[in-house]
Structure formats: structure tokens, C-alpha cells
C-alpha positions in Angstrom: 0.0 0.0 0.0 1.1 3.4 -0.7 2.3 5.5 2.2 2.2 8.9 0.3 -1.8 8.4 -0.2 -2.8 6.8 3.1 -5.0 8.7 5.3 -3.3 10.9 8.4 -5.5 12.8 11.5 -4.1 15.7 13.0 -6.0 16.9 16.0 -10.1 16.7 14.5 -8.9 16.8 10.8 -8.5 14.0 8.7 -6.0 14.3 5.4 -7.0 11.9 2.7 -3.3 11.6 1.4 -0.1 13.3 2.7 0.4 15.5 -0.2 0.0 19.0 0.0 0.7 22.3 -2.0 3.0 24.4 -0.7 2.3 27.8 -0.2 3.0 30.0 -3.7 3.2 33.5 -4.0 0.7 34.7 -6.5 1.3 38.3 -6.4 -1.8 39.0 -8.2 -4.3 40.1 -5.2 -5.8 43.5 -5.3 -5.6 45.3 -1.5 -4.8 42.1 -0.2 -8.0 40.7 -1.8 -8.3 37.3 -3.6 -9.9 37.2 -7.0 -10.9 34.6 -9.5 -7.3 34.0 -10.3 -6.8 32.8 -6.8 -10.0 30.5 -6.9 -9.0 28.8 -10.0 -5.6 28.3 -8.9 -6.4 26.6 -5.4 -9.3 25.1 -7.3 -7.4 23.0 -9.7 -5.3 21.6 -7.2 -8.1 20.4 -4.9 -9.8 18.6 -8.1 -6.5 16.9 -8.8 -6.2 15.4 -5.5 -4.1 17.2 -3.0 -5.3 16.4 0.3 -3.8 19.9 1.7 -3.6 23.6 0.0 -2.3 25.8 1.5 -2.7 29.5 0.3 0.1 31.8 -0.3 1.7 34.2 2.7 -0.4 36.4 3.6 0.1 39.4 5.3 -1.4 40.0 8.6 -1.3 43.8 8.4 -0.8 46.2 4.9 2.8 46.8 5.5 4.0 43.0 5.8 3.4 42.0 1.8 6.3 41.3 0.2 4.7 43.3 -2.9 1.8 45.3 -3.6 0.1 42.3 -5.2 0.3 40.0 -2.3 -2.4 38.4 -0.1 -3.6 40.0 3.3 -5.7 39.1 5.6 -6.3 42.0 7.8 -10.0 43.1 7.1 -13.1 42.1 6.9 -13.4 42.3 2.8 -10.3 40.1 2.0 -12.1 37.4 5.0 -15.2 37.6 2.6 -13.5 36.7 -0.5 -11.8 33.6 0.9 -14.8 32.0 2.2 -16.0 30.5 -1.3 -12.6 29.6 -2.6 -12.3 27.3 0.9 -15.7 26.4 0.5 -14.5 25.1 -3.3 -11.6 23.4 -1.5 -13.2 21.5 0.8 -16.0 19.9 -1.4 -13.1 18.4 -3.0 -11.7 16.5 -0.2 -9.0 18.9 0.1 -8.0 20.5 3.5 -7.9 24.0 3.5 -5.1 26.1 5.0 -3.2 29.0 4.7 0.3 31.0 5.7 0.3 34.2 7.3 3.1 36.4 8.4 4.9 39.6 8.1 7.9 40.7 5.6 9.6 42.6 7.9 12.4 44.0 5.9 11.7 42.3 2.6 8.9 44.2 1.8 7.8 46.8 0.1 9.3 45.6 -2.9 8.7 44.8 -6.9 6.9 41.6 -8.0 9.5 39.2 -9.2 9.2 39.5 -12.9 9.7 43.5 -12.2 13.0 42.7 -10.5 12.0 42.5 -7.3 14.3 45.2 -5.5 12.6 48.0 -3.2 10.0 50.4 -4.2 10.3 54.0 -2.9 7.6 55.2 -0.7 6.5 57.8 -3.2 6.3 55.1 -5.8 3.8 52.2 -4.7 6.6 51.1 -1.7 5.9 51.7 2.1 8.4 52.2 5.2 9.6 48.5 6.7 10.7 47.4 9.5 12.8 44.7 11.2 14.9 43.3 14.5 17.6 45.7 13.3 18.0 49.2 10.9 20.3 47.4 8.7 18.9 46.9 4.9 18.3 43.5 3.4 21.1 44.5 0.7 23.3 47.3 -0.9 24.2 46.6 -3.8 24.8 49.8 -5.1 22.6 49.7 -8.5 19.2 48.9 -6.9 16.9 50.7 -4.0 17.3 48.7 -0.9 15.9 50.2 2.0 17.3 50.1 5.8 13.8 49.1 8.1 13.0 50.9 11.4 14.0 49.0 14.1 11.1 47.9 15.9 10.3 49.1 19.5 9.3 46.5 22.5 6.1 47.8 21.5 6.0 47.4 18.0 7.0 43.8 18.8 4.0 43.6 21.1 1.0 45.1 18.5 2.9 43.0 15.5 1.9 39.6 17.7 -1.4 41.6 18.2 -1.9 41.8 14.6 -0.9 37.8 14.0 -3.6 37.0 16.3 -6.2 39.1 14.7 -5.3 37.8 11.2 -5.5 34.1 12.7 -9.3 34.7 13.6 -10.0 35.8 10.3 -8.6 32.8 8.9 -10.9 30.9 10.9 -13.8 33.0 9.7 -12.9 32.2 6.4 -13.2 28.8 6.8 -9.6 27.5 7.3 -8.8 24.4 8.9 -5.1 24.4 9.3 -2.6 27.2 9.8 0.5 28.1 9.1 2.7 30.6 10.9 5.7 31.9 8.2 9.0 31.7 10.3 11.3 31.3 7.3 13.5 32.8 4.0 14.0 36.0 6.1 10.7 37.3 6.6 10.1 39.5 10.2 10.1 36.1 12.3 13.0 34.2 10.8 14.9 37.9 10.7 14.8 38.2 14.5 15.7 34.4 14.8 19.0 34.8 12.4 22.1 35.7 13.9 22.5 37.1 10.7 20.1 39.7 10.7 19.2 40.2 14.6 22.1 42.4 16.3 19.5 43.7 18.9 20.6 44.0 22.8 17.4 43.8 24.7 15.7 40.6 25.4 15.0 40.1 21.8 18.6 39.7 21.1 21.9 38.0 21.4 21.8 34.6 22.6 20.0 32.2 21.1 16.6 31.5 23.2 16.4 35.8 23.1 16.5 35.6 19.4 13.6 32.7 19.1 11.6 34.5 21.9 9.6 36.9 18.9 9.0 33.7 16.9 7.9 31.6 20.4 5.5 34.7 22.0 3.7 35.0 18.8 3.0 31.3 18.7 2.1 31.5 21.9 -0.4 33.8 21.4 -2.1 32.6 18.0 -2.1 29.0 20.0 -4.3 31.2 22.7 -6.8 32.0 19.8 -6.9 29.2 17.4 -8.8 26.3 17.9 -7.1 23.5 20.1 -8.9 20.9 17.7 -7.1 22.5 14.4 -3.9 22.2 13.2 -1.5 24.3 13.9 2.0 24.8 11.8 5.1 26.7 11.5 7.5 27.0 8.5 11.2 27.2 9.4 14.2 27.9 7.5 15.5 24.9 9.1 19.7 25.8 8.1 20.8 29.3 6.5 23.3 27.4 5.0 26.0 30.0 5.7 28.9 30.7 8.0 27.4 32.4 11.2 23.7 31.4 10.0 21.5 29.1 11.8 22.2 25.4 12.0 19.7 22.3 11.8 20.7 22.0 15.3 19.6 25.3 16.1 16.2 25.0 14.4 15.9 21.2 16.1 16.4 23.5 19.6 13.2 26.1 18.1 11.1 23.1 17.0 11.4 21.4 20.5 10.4 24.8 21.7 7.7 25.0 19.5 6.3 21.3 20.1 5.9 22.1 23.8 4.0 25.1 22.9 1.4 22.7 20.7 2.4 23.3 17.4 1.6 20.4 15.3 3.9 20.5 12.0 7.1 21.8 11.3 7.3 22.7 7.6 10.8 22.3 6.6 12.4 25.1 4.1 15.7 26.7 4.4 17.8 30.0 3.7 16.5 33.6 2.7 17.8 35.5 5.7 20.3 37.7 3.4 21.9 38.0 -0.3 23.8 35.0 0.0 21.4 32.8 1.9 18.9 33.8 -0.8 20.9 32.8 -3.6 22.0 29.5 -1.6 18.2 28.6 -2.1 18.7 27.4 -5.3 21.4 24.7 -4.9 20.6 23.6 -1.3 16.7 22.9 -1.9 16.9 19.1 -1.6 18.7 18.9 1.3 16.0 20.5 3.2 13.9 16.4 3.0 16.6 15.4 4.9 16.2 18.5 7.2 12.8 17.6 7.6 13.6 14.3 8.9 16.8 15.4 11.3 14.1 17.8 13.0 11.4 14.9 13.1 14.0 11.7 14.5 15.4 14.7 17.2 12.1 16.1 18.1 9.5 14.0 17.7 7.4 17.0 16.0 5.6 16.1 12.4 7.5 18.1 10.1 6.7 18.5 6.2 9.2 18.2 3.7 10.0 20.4 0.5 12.2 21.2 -1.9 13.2 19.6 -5.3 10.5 16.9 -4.9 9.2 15.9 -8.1 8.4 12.3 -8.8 5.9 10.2 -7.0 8.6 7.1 -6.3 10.6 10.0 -5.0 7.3 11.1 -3.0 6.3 8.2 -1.6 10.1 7.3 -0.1 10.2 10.5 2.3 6.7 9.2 4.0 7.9 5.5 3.8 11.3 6.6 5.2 9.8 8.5 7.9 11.6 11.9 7.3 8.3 13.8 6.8 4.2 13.0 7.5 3.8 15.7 4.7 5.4 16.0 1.1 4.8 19.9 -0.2 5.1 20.3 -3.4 5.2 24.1 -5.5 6.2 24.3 -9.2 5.8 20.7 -9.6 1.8 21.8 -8.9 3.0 24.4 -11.2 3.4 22.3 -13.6 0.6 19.5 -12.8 -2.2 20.6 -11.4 -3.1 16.9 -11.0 -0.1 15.5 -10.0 -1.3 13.1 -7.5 -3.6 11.8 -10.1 -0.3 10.4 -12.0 1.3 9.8 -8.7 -1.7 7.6 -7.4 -1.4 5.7 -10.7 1.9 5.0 -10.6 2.1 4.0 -6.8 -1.1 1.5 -7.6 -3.2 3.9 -5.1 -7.2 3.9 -5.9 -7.3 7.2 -7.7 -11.0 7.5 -7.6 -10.7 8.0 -4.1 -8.4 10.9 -4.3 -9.4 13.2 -7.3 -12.4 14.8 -8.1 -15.1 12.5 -9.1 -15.6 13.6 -12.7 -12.1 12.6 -13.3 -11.8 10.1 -11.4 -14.5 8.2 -12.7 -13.1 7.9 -16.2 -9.2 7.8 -15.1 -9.4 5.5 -12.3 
């Protein structure tokens, strides 16, 4: 039988298979707001058999999208135009769940395919902020901007603002979420040696640098619903001298298990330049990340990165390295993946996609 599509319960939900979409930037939301690109593309996924989506970061106040374009969830109109794309979602089978966090010094800044550096606050852009006043890079051709330094009490109505987006998302009808703690956003950038250089108790050693990441769990575990999974994503190695280790992020996971998190999701680097760019060549090491975390901690973890065929798949659930695979461009790519994957695994397809497929594929 095939590990990759049997069944797993977290807590009160049930996953029909262990594959899920990872979260994917879309860049293409309008104040925040999802549109009918957003429905179709979580749509297509759910039909083709994931058994978890898991929407793109979202910000959880106007000033933590990465670009103009990104997802918020911060007011009552974006909460309204989620609720029928989960409601899509979850007639299919698919559990629905989503990512929200804060870009700290990252943001403000061009969609991808418009080069991604900084916009200037007089030209779509917005003033960012971060552990430390020191800029994400300087480069000397593009705009990058130094962030404010956040306060004790900017630290304090951030986690505020966490916990108000993590209501929403239950209002719009999501069963599983994710807290972003990774590739250099505001909770990986305190974390990082490589970014925090603060003094206070936010600072310096390493369980004063993990204490914005734990206090905001802490306080989304205090609202969200004891019976729904709960996550964090992790960059779980920086991959560069004087970055974070696998041991340090086995340390925050612990941390994080006591505290009732559920999941680990497993991703790595992003903190600065040369983490970002280490992204690329160190992406399939992070399965065997996932599964140093899992064998030290005990915590579920989800693996991703590089993960493309379903022999490959089905090998990190069999080997016990992850109880999730997450998979991005591949679903790029094939919406349907687990359709070809059940069929090459010998899993019932019928039971995984959507029936009007199924029925003729299976």
C-alpha cells in the first residue's frame, strides 16, 4: 500500500493523502483581496487530488506584503472573499489552510518578474521594518531600504496583529494554519544571527532571538482552535557561515512542540543575499532536514524542496523523514499531480481526485 496516499488525522482533521501544495506566492491580489485567479488556482489543485492547500503568505497587516500584489488578511473584505474559494476546496476533499506572516524588511518591494528590488515610498513602496535598521542589501545599482527597528512595543501590536489575522482565517473557513518563520521574513529575521544584532531581550543569545517567533505562537495557539492544526514554516539551516544550524532549528522546534504546534514545515535559507541565492542549490537537502528535525524532536514536520516524482514522493513518507510532502512548481506544472502519482504507486485514484475525473481515469 502506498504511504504517500494513506489517510493521516491531525487533531479533528483528517488528510485523505499526505500531499500537499505548498504555499505560492501569486502576487496578483488587489488590497490584499483574492480574485478569481486565486479560486482557480487553489481550485485546480483540490480537483487533482491534494489532500492539503495551503494558500500563499499572507500578510497579517498592509505593511508585511512582500509586494503590492500580495495576499492580506487584515480586514473584513479580503475574510469575505476567501470564504467560497475554501468552500471550493473543501467539497473536494482537500483540506484547506493557509500562511500568514509579516515581511519585515523584505517588503515593500517589486513583484519578481519586475526585479524584485525595493519600491520607494512615493512610488507604490511603504516604510519596513525589522529586528535591526540594517537593509536587506546594498548593492549599489538597486533601491534597498534600511527598516525601522522595531520598539518592545511594536514587537508587542505586530503579535497583536498575528492573532487578529489568525481569527480571520478561521472566519474564512480554514482548517489548518500556518505561521511563516522562514526565508527572512520579520520572524526568521529576528531568529538569524544574521540579521538580529539587537541588545534587549529580543537579542543575542540564542533563546532571546527565538523569543519573537515563540511569544507569537504562543499567542495565535491562545486564539486558534485547540482541535485544528496548527504549523510553523522554518528555514531549518541558513546554509552560511554564522547562520542558523539544523541543530539550532531542532532547539526552536522542541520549543515550539511544547507550545502545541503540530507541524514543522521544513524550508531553508532567505535571511540575506547570500542565503537567498544559496536557495537554489541547497533545496533538496532540506527532506533530509525535515527528517533530522522529526527523528530529534518528535514533532511532524513537512518536507519540501526539489520533490518531483511520486517514487521520490512516496520514499520520504515511507522513510519516515516527513508525515507531509509539499510540493510548488511541480503543482506548477501538474495541477493533477497526485492523479499520476496515485497511478503510478497502484493507489485507488478514484478516491483521491475529483469524481468527474476520477471516474473515467481511475
Amino acid at each position: 500500500m502506498s504511504q504517500l496516499f494513506s489517510p493521516i488525522t491531525i487533531k479533528s482533521i483528517t488528510f485523505k493523502n499526505r500531499i500537499g501544495v505548498a504555499p505560492m506566492c501569486q502576487y496578483s491580489s488587489i488590497d490584499g483581496v483574492a480574485n478569481d485567479w486565486h479560486r482557480v488556482h487553489a481550485g485546480a489543485r483540490a480537483v487533482g487530488g491534494a489532500g492539503l492547500f495551503i494558500a500563499e503568505a499572507t500578510a497579517v497587516r498592509a505593511d508585511g506584503r512582500i509586494t503590492p500584489g500580495c495576499a492580506g488578511l487584515w480586514n473584513d473584505e479580503q475574510v469575505e472573499a476567501l470564504i467560497p474559494i475554501n468552500e471550493f476546496i473543501k467539497s473536494y476533499n482537500c483540506v484547506a489552510g493557509i500562511q500568514i506572516g509579516h515581511a519585515g524588511r523584505k517588503a515593500s518591494a517589486a513583484r519578481p518578474w519586475d526585479g524584485g528590488a525595493h519600491l520607494a515610498d512615493d512610488d507604490g513602496g511603504w516604510p519596513i521594518i525589522g529586528p535591526s535598521d540594517v537593509a536587506f542589501d546594498d548593492d549599489g545599482v538597486r533601491l534597498w531600504k534600511a527598516p525601522s527597528a522595531m520598539s518592545v512595543q511594536d514587537i508587542k501590536d505586530m503579535q497583536a496583529c498575528f492573532v487578529d489575522s489568525a481569527k480571520r482565517a478561521l472566519a474564512a473557513g480554514y482548517q489548518f494554519l500556518e505561521i511563516h518563520g522562514a526565508h527572512g521574513y520579520l520572524l526568521h529575521s529576528f531568529f538569524t544571527p544574521l540579521v538580529n544584532t539587537r541588545t534587549d531581550e529580543y537579542g543575542g543569545e540564542i533563546r532571546n532571538r527565538a523569543r519573537m517567533m515563540l511569544e507569537t505562537v504562543d499567542a495565535v495557539r491562545a486564539v486558534w482552535p485547540e482541535n485544528l492544526p496548527l504549523a510553523v514554516r522554518l528555514s531549518a539551516a541558513d546554509w552560511i557561515d554564522g547562520g542558523l544550524t539544523v541543530e539550532d532549528n531542532i532547539q526552536m522546534a522542541g520549543w515550539l512542540k511544547e507550545r502545541g504546534v503540530d507541524l514543522v514545515d521544513c524550508s531553508g535559507g532567505g535571511a540575506t543575499p547570500a542565503a537567498r541565492a544559496s536557495i537554489g542549490t541547497r533545496t533538496a537537502d532540506q527532506v533530509d532536514l525535515a527528517g533530522q528535525i522529526r527523528t530529534a524532536t518528535g514533532v511532524g514536520t513537512m518536507a519540501v524542496g526539489a520533490i518531483t516524482g511520486p517514487a521520490q514522493a512516496e520514499a520520504v513518507i515511507a522513510d519516515g523523514q516527513a508525515d507531509f510532502v509539499l510540493m510548488a512548481r511541480q503543482f506548477m506544472r501538474e495541477p493533477y499531480w497526485p492523479l499520476r502519482a496515485a497511478g503510478e504507486l497502484g493507489a485507488d485514484v478514484k478516491a483521491h481526485v475529483a469524481k468527474a475525473y476520477g471516474f473515467y481515469l481511475g
